[in-house]
ZAFI-675983 format. One record per residue: residue number from 0; residue in one letter; x negated, y negated, z of N, C-alpha, C, CB in turn. Coordinates in steps of 0.1 Angstrom, whole numbers, plus 5000, padded with zeros to 4 digits. Each point is the difference from the previous one (the first is absolute). Glycine has a CB too. Example, Ala and Ser with C-alpha at 12.3 -4.5 7.8 and 13.67 -1.06 7.14 Angstrom:
<pts>
<0; "a"; <4868; 5057; 5078>; <5009; 4988; 5000>; <4991; 4988; 5000>; <5019; 5012; 5012>>;
<1; "s"; <4985; 4977; 4981>; <4991; 4989; 5000>; <5008; 4989; 5008>; <4988; 5006; 4978>>;
</pts>
This chain:
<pts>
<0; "x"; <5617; 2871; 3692>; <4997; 4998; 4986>; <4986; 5004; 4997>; <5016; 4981; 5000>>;
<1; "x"; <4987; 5028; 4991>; <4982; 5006; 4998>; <4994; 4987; 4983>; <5005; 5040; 5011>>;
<2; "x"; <4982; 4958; 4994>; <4994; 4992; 4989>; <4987; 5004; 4998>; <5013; 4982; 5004>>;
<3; "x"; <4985; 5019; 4982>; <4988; 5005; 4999>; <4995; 4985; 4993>; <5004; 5032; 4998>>;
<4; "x"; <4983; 4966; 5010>; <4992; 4992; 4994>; <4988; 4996; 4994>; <5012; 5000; 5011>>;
<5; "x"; <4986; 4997; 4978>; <4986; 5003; 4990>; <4991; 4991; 5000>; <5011; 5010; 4986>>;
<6; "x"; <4980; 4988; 5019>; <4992; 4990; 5003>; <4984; 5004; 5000>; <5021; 4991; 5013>>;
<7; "x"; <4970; 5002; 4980>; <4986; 5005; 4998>; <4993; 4997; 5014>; <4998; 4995; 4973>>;
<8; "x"; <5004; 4990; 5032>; <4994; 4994; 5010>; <5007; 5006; 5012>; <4994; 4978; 4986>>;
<9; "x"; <4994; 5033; 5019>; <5002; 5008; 5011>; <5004; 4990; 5015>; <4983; 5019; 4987>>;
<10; "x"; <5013; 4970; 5016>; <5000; 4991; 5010>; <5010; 4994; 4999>; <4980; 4999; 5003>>;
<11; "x"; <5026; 4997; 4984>; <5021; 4992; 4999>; <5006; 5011; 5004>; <5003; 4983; 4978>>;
<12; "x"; <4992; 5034; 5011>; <5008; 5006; 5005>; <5007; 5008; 5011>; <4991; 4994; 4985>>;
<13; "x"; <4994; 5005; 5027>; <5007; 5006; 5011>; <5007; 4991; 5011>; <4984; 5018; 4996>>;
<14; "x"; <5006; 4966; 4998>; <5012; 4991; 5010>; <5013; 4995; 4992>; <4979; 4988; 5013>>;
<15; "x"; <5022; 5015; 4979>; <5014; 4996; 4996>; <5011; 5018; 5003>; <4987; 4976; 4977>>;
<16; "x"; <5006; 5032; 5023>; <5007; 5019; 5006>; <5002; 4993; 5013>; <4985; 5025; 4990>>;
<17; "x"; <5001; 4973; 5018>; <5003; 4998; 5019>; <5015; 4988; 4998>; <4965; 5001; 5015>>;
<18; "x"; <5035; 4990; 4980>; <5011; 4988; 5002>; <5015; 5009; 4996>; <4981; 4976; 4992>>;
<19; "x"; <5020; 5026; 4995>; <5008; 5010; 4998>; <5005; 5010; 5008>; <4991; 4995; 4984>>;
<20; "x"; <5001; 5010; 5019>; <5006; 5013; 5015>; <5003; 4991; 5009>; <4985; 5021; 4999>>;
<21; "x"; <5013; 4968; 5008>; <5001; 4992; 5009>; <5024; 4999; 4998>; <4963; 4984; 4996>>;
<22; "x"; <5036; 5014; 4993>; <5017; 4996; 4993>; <5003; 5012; 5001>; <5000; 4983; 4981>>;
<23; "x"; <4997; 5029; 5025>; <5004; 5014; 4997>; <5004; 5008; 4986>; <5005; 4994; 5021>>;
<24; "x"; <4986; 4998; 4971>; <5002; 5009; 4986>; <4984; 5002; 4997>; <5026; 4990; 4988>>;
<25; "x"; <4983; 5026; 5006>; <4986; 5011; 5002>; <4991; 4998; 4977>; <5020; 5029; 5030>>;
<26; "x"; <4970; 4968; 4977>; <4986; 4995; 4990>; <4993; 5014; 4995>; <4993; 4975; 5016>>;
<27; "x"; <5008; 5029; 4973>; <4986; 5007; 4992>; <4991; 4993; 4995>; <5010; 5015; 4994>>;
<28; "x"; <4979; 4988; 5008>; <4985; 4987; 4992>; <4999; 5011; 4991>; <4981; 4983; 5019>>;
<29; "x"; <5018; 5008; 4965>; <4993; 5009; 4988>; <4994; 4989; 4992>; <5016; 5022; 4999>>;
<30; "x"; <4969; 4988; 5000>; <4992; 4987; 4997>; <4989; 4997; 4983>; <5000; 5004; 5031>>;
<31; "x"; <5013; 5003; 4963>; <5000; 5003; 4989>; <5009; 5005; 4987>; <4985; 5001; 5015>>;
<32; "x"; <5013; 4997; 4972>; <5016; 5010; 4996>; <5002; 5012; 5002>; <5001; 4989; 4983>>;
<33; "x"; <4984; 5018; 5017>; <4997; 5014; 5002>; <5012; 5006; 5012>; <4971; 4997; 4994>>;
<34; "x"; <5026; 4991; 5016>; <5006; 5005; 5019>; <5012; 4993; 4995>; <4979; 4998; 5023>>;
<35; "x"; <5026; 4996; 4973>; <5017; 4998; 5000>; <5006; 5008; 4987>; <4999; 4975; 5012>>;
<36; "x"; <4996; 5034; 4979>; <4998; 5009; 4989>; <5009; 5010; 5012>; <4972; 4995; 4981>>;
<37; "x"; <5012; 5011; 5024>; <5004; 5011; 5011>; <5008; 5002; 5012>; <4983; 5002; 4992>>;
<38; "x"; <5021; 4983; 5014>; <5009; 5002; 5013>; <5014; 4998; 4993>; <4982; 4990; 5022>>;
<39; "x"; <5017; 5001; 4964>; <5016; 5003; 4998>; <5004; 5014; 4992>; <5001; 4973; 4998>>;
<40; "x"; <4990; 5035; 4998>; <5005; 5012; 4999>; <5003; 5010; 5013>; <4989; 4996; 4977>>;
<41; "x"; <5005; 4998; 5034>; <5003; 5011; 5011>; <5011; 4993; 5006>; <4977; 5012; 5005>>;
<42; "x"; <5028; 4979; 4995>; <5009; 4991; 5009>; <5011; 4993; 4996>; <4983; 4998; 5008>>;
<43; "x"; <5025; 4995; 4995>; <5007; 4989; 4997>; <4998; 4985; 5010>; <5016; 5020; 4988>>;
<44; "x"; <4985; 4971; 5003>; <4997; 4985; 5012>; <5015; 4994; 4994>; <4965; 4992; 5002>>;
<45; "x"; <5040; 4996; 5007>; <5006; 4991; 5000>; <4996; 4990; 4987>; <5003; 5006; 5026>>;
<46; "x"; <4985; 4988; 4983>; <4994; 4992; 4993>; <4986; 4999; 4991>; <5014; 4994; 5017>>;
<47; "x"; <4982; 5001; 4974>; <4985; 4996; 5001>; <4995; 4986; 4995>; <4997; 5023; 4997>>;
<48; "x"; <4992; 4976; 5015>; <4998; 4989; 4997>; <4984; 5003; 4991>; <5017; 4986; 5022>>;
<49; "x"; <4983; 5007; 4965>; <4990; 5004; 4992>; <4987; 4983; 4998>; <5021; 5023; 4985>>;
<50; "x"; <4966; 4984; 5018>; <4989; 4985; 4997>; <4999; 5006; 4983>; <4980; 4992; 5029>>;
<51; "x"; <5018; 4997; 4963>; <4996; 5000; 4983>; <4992; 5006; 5003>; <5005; 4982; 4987>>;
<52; "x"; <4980; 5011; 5017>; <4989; 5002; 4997>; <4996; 5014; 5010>; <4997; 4973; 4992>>;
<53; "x"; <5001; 5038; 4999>; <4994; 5014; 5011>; <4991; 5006; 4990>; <5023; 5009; 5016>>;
<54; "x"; <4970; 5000; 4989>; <4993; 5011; 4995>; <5012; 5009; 4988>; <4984; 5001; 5027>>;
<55; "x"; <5009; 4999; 4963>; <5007; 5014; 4992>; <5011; 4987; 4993>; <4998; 5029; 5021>>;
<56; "x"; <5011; 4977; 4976>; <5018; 4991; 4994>; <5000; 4990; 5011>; <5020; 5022; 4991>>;
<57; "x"; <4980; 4971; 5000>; <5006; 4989; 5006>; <5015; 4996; 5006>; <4983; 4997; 4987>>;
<58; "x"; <5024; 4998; 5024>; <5008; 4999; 5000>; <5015; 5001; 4995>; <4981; 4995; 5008>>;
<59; "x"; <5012; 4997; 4980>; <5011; 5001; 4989>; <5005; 5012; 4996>; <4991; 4983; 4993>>;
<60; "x"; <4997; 5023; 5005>; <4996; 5016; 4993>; <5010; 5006; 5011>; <4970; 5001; 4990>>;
<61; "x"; <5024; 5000; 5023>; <5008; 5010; 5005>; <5014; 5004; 5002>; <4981; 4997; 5007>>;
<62; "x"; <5023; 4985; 4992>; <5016; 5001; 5001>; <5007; 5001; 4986>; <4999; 4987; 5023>>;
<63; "x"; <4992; 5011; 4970>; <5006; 5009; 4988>; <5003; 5015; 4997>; <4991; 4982; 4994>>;
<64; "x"; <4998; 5024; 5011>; <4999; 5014; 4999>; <5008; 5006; 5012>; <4977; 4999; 4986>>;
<65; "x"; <5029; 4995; 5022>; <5009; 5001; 5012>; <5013; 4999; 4992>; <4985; 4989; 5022>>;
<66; "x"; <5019; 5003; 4970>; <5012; 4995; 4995>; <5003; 5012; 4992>; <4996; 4973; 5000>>;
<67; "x"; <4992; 5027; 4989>; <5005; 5012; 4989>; <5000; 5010; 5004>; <4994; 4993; 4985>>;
<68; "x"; <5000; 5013; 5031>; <5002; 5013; 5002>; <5014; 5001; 5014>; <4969; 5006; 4990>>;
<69; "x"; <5040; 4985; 5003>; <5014; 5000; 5008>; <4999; 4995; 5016>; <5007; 5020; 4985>>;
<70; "x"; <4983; 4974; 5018>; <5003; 4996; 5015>; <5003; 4985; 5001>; <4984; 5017; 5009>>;
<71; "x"; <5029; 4981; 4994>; <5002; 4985; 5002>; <4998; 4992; 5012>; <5013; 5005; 4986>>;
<72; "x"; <4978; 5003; 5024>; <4998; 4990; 5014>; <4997; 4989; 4996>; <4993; 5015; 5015>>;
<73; "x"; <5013; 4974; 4996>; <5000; 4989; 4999>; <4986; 4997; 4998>; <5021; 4997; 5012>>;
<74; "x"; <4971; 4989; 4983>; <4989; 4997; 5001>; <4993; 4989; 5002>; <5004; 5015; 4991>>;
<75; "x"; <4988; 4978; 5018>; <4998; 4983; 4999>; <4983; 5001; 4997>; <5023; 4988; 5021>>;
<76; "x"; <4976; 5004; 4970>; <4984; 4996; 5002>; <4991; 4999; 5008>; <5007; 4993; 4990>>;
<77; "x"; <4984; 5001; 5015>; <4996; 4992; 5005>; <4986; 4998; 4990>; <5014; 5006; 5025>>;
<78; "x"; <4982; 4983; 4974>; <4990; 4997; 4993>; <4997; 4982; 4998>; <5005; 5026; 4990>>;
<79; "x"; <4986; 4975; 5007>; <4995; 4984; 4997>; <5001; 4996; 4983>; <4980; 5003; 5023>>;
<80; "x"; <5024; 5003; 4970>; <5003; 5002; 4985>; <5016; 4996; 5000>; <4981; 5020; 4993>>;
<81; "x"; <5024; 4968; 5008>; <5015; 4992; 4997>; <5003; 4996; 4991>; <5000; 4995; 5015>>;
<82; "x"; <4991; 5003; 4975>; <5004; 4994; 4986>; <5006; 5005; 4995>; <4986; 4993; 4995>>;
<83; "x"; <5027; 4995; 4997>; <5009; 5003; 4994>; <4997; 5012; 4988>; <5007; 4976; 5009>>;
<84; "x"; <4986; 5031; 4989>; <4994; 5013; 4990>; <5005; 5010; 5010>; <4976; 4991; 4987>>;
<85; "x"; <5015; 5009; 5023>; <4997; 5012; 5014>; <5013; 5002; 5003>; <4978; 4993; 5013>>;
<86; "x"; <5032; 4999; 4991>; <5015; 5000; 5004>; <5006; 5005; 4995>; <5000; 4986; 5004>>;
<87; "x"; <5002; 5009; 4982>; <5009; 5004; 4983>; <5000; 5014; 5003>; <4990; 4981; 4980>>;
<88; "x"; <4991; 5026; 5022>; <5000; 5012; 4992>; <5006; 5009; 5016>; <4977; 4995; 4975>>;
<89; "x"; <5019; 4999; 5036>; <5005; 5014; 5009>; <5013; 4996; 5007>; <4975; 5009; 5005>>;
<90; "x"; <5036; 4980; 4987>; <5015; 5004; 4999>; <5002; 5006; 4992>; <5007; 4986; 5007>>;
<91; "x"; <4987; 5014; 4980>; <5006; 5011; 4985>; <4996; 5014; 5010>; <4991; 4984; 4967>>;
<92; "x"; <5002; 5019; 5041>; <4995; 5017; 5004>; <5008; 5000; 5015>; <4970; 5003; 4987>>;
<93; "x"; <5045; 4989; 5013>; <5009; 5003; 5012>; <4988; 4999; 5011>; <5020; 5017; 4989>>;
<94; "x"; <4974; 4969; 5014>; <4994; 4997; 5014>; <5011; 4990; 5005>; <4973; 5003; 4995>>;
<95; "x"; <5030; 4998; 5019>; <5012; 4996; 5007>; <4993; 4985; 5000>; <5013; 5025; 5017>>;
<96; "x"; <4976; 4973; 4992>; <4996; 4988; 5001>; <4984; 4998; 5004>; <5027; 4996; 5006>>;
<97; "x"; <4967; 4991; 4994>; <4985; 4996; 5001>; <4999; 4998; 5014>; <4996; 4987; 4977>>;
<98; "x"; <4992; 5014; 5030>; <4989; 4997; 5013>; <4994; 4992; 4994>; <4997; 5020; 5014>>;
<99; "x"; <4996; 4969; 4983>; <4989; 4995; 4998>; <4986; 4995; 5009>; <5018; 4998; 4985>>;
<100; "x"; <4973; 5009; 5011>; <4988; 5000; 5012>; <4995; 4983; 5001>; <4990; 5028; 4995>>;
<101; "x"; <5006; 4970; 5017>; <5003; 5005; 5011>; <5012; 4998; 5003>; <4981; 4999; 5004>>;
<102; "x"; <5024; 5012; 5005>; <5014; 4996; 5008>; <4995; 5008; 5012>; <5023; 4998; 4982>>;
<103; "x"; <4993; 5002; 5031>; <4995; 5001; 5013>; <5008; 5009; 4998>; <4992; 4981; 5013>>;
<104; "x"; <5005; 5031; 5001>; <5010; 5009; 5001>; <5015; 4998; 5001>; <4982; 5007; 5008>>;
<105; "x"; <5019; 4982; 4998>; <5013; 4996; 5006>; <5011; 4998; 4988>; <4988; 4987; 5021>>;
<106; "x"; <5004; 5006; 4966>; <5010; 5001; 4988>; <5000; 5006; 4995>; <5001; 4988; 4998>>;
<107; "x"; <4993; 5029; 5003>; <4999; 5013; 4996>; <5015; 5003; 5006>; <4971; 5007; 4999>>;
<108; "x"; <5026; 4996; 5012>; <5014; 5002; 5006>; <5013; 4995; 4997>; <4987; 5001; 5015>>;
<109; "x"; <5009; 4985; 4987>; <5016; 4992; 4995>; <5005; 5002; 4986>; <4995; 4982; 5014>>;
<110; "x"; <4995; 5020; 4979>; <5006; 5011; 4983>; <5006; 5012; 5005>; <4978; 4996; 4983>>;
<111; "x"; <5013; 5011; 5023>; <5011; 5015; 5000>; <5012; 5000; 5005>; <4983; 5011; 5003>>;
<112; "x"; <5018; 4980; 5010>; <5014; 5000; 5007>; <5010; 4994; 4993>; <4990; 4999; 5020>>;
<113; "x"; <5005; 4987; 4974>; <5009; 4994; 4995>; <5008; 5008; 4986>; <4986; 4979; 5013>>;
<114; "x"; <5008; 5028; 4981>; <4995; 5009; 4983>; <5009; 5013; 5002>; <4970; 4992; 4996>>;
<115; "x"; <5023; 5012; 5016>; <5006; 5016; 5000>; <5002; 5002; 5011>; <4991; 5009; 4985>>;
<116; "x"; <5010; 4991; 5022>; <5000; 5002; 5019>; <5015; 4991; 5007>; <4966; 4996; 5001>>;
<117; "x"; <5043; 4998; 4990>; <5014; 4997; 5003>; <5009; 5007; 5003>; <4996; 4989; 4990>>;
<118; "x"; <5002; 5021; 4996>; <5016; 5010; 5001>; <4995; 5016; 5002>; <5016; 4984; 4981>>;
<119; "x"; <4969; 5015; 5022>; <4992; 5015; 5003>; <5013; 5010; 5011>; <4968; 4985; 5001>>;
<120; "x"; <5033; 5008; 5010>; <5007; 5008; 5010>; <5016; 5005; 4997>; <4983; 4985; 5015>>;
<121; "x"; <5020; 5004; 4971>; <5017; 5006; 4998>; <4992; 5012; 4991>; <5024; 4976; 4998>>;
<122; "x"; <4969; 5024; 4994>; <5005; 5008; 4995>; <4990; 5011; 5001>; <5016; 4985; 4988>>;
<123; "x"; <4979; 5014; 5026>; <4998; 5017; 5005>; <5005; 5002; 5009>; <4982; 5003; 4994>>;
<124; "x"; <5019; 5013; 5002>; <5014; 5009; 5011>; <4984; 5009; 5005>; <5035; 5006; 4983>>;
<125; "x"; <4970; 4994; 5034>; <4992; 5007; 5007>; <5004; 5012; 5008>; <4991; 4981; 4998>>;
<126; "x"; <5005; 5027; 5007>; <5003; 5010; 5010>; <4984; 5009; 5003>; <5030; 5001; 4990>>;
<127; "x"; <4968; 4994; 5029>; <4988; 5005; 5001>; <4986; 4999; 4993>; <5018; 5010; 5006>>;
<128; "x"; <4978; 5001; 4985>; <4984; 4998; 4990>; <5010; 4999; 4988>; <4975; 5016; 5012>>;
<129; "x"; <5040; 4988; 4983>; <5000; 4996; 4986>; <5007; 4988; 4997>; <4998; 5022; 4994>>;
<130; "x"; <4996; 4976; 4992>; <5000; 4986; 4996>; <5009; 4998; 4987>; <4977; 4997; 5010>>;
<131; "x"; <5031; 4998; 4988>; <5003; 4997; 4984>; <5001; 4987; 4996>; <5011; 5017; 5001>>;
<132; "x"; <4986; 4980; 4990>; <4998; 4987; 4993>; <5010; 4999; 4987>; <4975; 5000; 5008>>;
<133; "x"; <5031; 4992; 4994>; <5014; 4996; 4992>; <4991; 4997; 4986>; <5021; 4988; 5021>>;
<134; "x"; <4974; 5002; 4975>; <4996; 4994; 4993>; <4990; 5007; 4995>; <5008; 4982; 5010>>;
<135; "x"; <4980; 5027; 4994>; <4992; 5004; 4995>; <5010; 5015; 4994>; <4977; 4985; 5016>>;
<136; "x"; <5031; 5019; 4992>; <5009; 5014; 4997>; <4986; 5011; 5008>; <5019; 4994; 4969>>;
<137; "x"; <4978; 5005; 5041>; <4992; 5007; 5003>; <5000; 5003; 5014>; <4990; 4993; 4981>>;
<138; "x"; <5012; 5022; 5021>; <5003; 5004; 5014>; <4983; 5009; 5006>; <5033; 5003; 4993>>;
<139; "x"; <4963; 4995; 5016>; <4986; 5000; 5006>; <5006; 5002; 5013>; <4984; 4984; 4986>>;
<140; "x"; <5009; 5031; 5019>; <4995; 5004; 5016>; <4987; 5002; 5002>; <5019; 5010; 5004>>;
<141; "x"; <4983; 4983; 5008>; <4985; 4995; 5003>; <4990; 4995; 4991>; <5003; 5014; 5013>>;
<142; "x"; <5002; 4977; 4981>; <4991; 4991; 4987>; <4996; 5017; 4989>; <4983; 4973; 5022>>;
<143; "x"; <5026; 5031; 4980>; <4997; 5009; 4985>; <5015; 5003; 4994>; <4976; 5013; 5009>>;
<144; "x"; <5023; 4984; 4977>; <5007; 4997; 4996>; <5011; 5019; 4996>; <4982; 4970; 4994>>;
<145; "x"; <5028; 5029; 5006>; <5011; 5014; 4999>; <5006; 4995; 4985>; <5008; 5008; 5030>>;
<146; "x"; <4992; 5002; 4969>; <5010; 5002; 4988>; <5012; 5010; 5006>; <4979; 4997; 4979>>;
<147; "x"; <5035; 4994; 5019>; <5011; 5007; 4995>; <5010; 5001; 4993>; <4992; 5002; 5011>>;
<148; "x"; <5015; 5010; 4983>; <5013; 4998; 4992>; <5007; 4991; 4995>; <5001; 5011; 5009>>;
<149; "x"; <5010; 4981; 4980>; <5000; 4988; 5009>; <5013; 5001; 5006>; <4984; 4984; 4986>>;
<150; "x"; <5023; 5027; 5016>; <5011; 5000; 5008>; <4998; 4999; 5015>; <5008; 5012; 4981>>;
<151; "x"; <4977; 4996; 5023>; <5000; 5004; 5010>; <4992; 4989; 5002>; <5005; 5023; 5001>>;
<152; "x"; <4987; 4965; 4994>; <5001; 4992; 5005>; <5011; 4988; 5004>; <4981; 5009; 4993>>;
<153; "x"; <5028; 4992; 4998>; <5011; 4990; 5002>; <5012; 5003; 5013>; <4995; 4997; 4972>>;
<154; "x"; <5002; 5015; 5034>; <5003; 5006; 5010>; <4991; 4997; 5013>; <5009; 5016; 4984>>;
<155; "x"; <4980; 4986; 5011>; <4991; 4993; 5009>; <5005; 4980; 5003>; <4978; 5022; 4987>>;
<156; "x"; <5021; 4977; 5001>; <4999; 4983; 5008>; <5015; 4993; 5004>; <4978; 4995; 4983>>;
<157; "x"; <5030; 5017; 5017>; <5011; 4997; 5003>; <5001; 4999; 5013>; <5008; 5009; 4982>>;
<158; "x"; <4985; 5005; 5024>; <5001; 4999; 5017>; <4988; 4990; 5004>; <5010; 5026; 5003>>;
<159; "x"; <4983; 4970; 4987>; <4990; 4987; 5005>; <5002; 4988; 5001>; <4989; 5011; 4993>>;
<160; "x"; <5024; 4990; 5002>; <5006; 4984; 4998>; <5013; 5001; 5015>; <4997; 4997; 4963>>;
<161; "x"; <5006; 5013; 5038>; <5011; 5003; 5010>; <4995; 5008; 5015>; <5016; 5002; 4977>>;
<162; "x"; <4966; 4996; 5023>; <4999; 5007; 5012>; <5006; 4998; 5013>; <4983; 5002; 4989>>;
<163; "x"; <5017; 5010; 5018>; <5005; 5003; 5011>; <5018; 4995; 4999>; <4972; 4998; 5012>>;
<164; "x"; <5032; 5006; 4980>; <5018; 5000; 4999>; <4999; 5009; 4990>; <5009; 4976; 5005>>;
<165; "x"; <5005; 5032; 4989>; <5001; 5011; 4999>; <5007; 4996; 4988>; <4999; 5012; 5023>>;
<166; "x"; <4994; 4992; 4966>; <5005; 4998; 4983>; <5009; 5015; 4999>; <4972; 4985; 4986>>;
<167; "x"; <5041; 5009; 5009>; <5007; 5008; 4999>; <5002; 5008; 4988>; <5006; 4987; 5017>>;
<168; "x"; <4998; 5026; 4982>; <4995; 5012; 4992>; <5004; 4993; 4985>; <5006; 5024; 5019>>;
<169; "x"; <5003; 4968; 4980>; <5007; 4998; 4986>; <4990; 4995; 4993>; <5023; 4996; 5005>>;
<170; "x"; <4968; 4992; 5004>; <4993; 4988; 4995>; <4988; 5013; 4992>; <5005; 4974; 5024>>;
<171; "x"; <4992; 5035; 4986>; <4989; 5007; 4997>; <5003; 5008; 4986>; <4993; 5001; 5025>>;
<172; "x"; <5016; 5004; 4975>; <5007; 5008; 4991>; <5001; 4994; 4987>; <5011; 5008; 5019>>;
<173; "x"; <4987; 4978; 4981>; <5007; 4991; 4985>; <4986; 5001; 4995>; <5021; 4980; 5007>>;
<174; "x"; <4968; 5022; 5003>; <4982; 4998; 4994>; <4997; 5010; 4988>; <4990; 4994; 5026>>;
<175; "x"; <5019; 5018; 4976>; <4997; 5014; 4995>; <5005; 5005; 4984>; <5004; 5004; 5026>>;
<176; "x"; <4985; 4996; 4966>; <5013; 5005; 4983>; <5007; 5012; 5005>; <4984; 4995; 4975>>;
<177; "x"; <5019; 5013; 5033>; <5008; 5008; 4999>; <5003; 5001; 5016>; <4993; 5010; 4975>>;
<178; "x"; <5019; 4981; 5032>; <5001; 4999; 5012>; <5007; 5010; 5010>; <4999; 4980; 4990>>;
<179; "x"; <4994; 5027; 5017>; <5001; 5009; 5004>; <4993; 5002; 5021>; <5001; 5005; 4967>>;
<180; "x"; <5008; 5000; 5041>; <4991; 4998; 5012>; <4989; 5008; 4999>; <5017; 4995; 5015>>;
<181; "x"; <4981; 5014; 4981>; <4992; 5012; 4997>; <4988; 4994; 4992>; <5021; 5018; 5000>>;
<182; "x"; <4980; 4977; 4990>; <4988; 4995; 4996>; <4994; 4988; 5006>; <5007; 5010; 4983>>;
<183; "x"; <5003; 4977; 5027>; <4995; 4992; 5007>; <4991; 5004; 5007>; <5017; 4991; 4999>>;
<184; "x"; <4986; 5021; 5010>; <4995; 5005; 5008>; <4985; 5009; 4999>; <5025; 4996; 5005>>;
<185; "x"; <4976; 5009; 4980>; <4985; 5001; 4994>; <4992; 4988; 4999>; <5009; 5016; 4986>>;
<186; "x"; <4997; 4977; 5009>; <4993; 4987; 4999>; <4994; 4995; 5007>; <5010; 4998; 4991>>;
<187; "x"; <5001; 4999; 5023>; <4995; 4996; 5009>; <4986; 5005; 5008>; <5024; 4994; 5000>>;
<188; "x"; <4980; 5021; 5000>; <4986; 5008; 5008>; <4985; 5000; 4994>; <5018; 5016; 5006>>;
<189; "x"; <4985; 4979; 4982>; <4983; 4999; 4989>; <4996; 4986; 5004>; <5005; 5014; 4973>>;
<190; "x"; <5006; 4976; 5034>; <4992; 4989; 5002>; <4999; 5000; 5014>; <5007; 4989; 4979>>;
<191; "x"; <4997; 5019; 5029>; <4994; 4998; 5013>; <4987; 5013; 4999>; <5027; 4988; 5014>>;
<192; "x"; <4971; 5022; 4979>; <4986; 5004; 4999>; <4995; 4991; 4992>; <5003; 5023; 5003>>;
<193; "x"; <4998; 4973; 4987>; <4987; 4988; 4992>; <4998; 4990; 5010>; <5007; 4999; 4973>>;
<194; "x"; <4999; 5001; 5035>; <4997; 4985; 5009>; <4999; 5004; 5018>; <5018; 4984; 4978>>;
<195; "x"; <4982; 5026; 5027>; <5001; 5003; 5011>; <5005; 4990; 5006>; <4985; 5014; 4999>>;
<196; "x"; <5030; 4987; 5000>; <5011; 4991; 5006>; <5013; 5006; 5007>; <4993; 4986; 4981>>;
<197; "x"; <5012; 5012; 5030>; <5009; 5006; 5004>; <5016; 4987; 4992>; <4981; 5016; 5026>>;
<198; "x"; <5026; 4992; 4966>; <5011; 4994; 4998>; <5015; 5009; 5003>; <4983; 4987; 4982>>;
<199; "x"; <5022; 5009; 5029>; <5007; 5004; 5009>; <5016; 5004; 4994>; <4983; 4984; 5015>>;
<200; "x"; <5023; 5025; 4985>; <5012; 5002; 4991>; <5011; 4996; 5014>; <4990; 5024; 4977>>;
<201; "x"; <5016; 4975; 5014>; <5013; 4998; 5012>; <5012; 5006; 4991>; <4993; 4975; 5016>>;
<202; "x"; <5013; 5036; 4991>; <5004; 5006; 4990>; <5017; 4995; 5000>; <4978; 5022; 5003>>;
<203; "x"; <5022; 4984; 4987>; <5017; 4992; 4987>; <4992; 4987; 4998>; <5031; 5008; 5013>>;
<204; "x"; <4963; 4985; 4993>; <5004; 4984; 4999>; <4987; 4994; 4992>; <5016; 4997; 5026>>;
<205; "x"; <4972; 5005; 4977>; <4988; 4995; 4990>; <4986; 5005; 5013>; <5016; 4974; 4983>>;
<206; "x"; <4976; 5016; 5009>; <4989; 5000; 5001>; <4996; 4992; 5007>; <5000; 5008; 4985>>;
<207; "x"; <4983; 4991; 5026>; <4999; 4986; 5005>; <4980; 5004; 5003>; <5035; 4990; 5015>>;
<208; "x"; <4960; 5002; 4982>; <4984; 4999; 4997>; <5001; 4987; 5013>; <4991; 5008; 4966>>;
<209; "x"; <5005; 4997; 5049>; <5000; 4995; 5009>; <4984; 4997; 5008>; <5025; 5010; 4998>>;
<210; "x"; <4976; 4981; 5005>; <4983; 4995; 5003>; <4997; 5008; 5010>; <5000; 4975; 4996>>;
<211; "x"; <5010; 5030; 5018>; <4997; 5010; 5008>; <5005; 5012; 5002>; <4995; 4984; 5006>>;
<212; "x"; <4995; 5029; 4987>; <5008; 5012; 5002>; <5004; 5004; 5014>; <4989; 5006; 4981>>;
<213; "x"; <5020; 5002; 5024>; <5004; 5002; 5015>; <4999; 5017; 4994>; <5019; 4975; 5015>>;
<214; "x"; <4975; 5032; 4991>; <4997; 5013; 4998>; <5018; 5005; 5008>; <4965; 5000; 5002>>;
<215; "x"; <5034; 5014; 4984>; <5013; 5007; 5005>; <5010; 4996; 4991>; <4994; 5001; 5025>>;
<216; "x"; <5004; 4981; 4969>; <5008; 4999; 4992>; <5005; 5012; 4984>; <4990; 4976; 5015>>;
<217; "x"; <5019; 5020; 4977>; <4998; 5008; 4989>; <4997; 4996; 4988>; <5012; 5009; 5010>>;
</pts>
């Protein structure tokens, strides 16, 4: 789970990163709106966890200007500003939930797991470095994110849902507006070059995206 975290106070922020990586979820520090401005245009996060009080926009500010410029990552506070005002205004700006300072790492954590960290694993489909995320609709190799088709992704997550067993040609075939082996078979080859993937034909019968290639196969 990548989280990017905004925080002025350089000393919470890298012991609350070190604790965080400790859970094995991976931490960005930005320590300003400027720096979560610029890493959310080069990136995507899971999460953020945002302090009110920063340099530049304020908290509020930023997850507003996050909201109107279409990004709905999830978002939790953290701050020492709880009044029923402070609350009001950063649920009207889609904030999932409050940290109130001080808190300990440990109930940092138990928010995320309990919040978002339940059904994380159903609904990502894996194979090797690529990644898809049901819920976000977003397919990533090697933490960078691909764009494809959406036939040829729905081909894709077919054999990601059925790895290493052999999806048979019809199933594949129904994915297609104009069903055809011949164009399956286009299809199929753009997504094993966009993805440097071996996806194994077996011929008359289907397809099968297998965790171990055996060279020689076809």
């Amino acid at each position: 789970m990548k989280i990017l975290l905004l925080e002025d106070d350089k000393n919470l922020s890298e012991s609350l990163k070190l604790y965080l990586e400790l859970e094995s979820l991976d931490v960005t520090c930005a320590y300003s709106s400027d720096d979560i401005y610029d890493l959310t245009f080069q990136e995507s996060f899971d999460l953020y966890l945002i302090d009110v009080n920063i340099p530049g926009d304020d908290g509020f500010e930023v997850l507003k200007n996050l909201r109107e410029s279409g990004d709905n990552t999830p978002a939790i506070f953290i701050t020492a500003l709880t009044d029923i005002n402070s609350i009001s205004k950063g649920f009207e700006l889609d904030v999932d939930d409050y940290i109130k300072k001080p808190f300990s790492p440990e109930e940092v954590v138990l928010r995320i797991k309990n919040k978002y960290m339940k059904d994380e694993e159903s609904s990502l489909l894996r194979y090797k470095d690529i990644e898809f995320d049901a819920n976000q609709k977003q397919l990533k190799k090697g933490g960078i994110t691909i764009s494809l088709g959406e036939v040829q992704l729905n081909i894709l997550i077919t054999l990601l849902k059925n790895k290493n067993k052999i999806v048979p040609l019809n199933e594949l075939l129904d994915l297609l507006d104009n069903p055809n082996t011949n164009a399956l078979r286009v299809n199929i080859a753009k997504i094993k070059n966009k993805l440097d993937i071996n996806i194994k034909n077996i011929r008359t019968i289907g397809y099968i995206l297998e965790e171990v290639w055996v060279r020689g196969t076809i």
